[in-house]
N, C-alpha and C positions, 0 to 999 in steps of 0.2 A: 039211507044217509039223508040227514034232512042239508037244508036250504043254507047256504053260506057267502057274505062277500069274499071275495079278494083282490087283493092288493100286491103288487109287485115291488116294493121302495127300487132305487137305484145304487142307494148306497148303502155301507152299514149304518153312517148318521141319521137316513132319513128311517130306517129301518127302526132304530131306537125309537128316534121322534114317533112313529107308528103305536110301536108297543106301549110307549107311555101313556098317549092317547087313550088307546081302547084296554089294555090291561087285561084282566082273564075272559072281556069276549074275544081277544086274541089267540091266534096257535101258530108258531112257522111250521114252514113246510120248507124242506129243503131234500125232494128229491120225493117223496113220499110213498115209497116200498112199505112199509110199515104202517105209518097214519093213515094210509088210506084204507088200509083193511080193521083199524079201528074204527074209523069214523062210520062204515060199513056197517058196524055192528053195534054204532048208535053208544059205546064206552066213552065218546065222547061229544061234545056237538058245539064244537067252537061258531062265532058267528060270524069271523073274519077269518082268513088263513094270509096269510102274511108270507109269502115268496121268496126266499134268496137263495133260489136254484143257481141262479142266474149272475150271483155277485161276484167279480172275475179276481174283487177285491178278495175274497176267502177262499179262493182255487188258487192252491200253490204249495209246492215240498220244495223247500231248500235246507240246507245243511252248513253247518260252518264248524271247522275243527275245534273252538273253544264254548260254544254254546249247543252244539247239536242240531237236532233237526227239527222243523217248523213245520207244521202241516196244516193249512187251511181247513175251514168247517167242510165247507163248500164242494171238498178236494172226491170225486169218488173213488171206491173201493179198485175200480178199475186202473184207476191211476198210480196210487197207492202200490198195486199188486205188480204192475209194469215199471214203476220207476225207476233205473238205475242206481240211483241215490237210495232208496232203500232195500235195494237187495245187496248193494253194496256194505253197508252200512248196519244193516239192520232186518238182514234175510227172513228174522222169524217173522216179520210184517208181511212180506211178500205172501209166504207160505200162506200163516192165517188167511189172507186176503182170497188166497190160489182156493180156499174150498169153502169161505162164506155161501152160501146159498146157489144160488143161480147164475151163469154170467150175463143175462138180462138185469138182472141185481145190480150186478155189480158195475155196471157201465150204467147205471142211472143212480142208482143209493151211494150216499155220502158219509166220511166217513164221522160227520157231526152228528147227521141225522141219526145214526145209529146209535150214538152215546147218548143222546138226548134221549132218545127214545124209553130208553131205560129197560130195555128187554132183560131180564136175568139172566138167558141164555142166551145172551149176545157174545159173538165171540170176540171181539175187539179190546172191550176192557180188561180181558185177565193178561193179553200181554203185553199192555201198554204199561199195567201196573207193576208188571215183573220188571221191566225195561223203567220204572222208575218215570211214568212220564206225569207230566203236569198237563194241567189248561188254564187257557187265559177265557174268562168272562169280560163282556166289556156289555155298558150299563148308561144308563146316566148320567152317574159319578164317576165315571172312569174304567180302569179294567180291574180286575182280581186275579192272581195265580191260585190255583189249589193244585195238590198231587188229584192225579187221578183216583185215587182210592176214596178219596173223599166227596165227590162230585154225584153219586146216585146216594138217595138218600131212603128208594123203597121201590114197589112194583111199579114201574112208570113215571118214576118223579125222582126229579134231581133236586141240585139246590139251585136250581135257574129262579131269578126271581119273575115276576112280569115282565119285566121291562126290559131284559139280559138277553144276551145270546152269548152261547159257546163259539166264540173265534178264532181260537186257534189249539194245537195239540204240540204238547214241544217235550221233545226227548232227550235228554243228554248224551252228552256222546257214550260208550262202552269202556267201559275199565277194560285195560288190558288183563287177561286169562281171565275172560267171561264167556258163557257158556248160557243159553234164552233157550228151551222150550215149550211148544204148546202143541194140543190136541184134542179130540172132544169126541163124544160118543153122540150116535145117531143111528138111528134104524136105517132110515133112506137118505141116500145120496141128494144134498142140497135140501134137507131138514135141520129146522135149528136143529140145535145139539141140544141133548139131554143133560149133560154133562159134560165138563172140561176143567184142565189143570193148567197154568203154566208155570215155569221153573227157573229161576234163574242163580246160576253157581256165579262169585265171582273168589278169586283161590289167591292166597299170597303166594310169595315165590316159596316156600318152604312148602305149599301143598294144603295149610290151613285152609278154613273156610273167613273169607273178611268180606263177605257179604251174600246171605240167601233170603230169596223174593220166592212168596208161593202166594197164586191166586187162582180161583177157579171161580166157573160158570154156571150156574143150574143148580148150585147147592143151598141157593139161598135170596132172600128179594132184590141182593142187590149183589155186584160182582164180589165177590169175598173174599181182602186179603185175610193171611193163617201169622198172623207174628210168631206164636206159640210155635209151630212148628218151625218158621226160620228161625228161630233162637235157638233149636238142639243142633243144629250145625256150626253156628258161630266158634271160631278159634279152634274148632278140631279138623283131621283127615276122615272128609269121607267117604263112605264104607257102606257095602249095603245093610250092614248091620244098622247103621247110624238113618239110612235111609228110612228104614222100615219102624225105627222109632218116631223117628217127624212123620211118618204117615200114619201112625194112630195117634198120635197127638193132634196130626190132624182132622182126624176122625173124629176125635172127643170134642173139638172146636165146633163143627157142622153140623149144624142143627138143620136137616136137612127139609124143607117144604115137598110134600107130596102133591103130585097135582094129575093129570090123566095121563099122562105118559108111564110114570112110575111110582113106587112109595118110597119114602123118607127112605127107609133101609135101605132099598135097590140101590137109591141116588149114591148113598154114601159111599157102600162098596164099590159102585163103579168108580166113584170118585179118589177113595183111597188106589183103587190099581192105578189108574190115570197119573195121579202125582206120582205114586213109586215108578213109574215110567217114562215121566219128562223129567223127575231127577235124577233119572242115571243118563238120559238122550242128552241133557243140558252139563253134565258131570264129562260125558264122551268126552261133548265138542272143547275141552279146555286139555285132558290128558292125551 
C-alpha cells in the first residue's frame, strides 16, 4: 500500500469543498471493508482519502407513508439489518443484510460504501433495484436523483463524478400485493456470492401481473437489471410455465463474465435456477 494523506471534513459541504479541491488525487472512505484490500494490492493508489465514516449527517433510516424510505450513505449494514423500520417495511433488506459477509463487516461497512464500491457481486444493489430504489448524488451544483440501476457504470466505477458523493438511498413505499425476493450462491459461508437474483411480483386484484423487477449479481460488470424478461409477465397470471419462459429469456440477456471462481456457462445456469427460484419465493409471499 503506498503512502497517502488524509482528511476527515466535518460536514457534507466541507467534504465537497475537499473533493473539488484535489479531484482524482481524491478517494472517500467510508467505512473501508473493501478499499482497503484494494488499495493493498496497489489497484489503486489514491493520494488523499477523504473520511465520512463519521458524518452523523449521512447515518440515518427514516420512513414516511407517502415517500418511503431514506437511508443515509454513512448508514451500516448493521444498522440497516436491525432496524425496525426495515424489517417492517422492507424485510427483504434485513434478510440480505442478515448474510452479507461477516458480522465484523457489517457493524463497520456501509451501506454507500458498498454501492460505491462497485463490486459486481455485491449483494445490495439487486434488491434495491427490484424494490425500485433511487439515489440522491449531491455535488457542487446541487444533488441528482438516478434509479439505482443506473448508478454503476462498470468493474468499480459508477457515475460519481470527482467531486460527488452518494448521499442518500430512497425507497418507495410497496404496492399493495407485492412480493421482493433475493438470494445468491457461494461456496463459503460469508464469501461474496458468485451469483445472485432478485425478484420482485407486484399482482392486480384479478391476479395479473402490473409490475415484474429481475436483477441479479455476478452475471455481469455491473448489477444487471433483465427488462426482457419482466416483460413476459406483464398483464398475464403467473404460472411456472410463464416462469420458466422469463428465465431463458433471461438467460439469452446474460452475457455472463468468467473470472476465477467460475465460467460464463456455470454463472448462467446457476443464475437462471436462482431467478426461477426468487420468482416463485416472491410469487408465494403475495398468494
Amino acid at each position: 500500500m503506498r503512502d497517502f494523506d488524509y482528511i476527515a471534513p466535518k460536514s457534507v459541504e466541507e467534504t465537497i469543498k475537499v473533493l473539488s479541491e484535489y479531484k482524482d488525487e481524491a478517494k472517500i472512505i467510508a467505512g473501508g471493508q473493501s478499499l482497503l484490500n484494494i488499495l493493498k494490492q496497489d489497484l489503486m493508489a489514491p493520494e488523499i482519502l477523504v473520511d465520512i465514516k463519521h458524518l452523523s449527517e449521512l447515518d440515518y433510516i427514516t420512513y414516511d407513508e407517502k415517500e418511503g424510505m431514506r437511508i443515509g450513505a454513512t448508514t451500516t449494514h448493521h444498522a440497516v439489518e436491525v432496524s425496525p423500520l426495515v424489517i417492517e417495511h422492507y424485510p427483504i433488506l434485513s434478510e440480505m443484510e442478515h448474510t452479507l459477509a461477516f458480522p465484523q463487516t457489517r457493524n463497520w461497512g456501509t451501506i454507500g460504501g458498498n454501492l460505491c464500491i462497485q463490486d459486481p457481486t455485491g449483494d445490495v444493489a439487486p434488491p434495491l433495484i427490484a424494490l425500485r430504489a433511487t439515489v440522491k448524488i449531491v455535488g457542487p451544483n446541487g444533488e441528482r436523483i438516478l434509479p439505482m440501476e443506473d448508478f454503476s457504470t462498470d468493474y468499480y466505477e459508477t457515475v460519481l463524478e470527482e467531486d460527488e458523493i452518494l448521499a442518500e438511498v430512497r425507497i418507495p413505499p410497496m404496492a399493495p400485493r407485492t412480493g421482493v425476493a433475493y438470494s445468491k450462491f457461494r461456496i463459503v459461508e460469508g464469501d461474496a456470492p458468485i451469483v445472485g437474483a432478485a425478484v420482485a411480483f407486484t399482482l392486480n386484484e384479478d391476479g395479473t401481473c402490473a409490475d415484474a423487477r429481475i436483477a441479479t449479481n455476478g452475471t455481469a460488470p455491473i448489477p444487471l437489471r433483465i427488462p426482457d424478461a419482466e416483460a413476459v409477465f406483464k398483464g398475464k397470471k403467473i404460472t411456472d410455465e410463464l416462469i420458466q419462459e422469463a428465465v431463458e429469456v433471461a438467460g439469452e440477456a446474460m452475457e455472463c463474465i468468467p473470472d476465477i471462481v467460475a465460467s460464463d456457462e456455470y454463472k448462467k445456469r446457476v443464475a437462471k435456477v436462482y431467478i426461477k427460484r426468487m420468482a416463485r419465493k416472491a410469487l408465494s409471499q403475495i398468494q
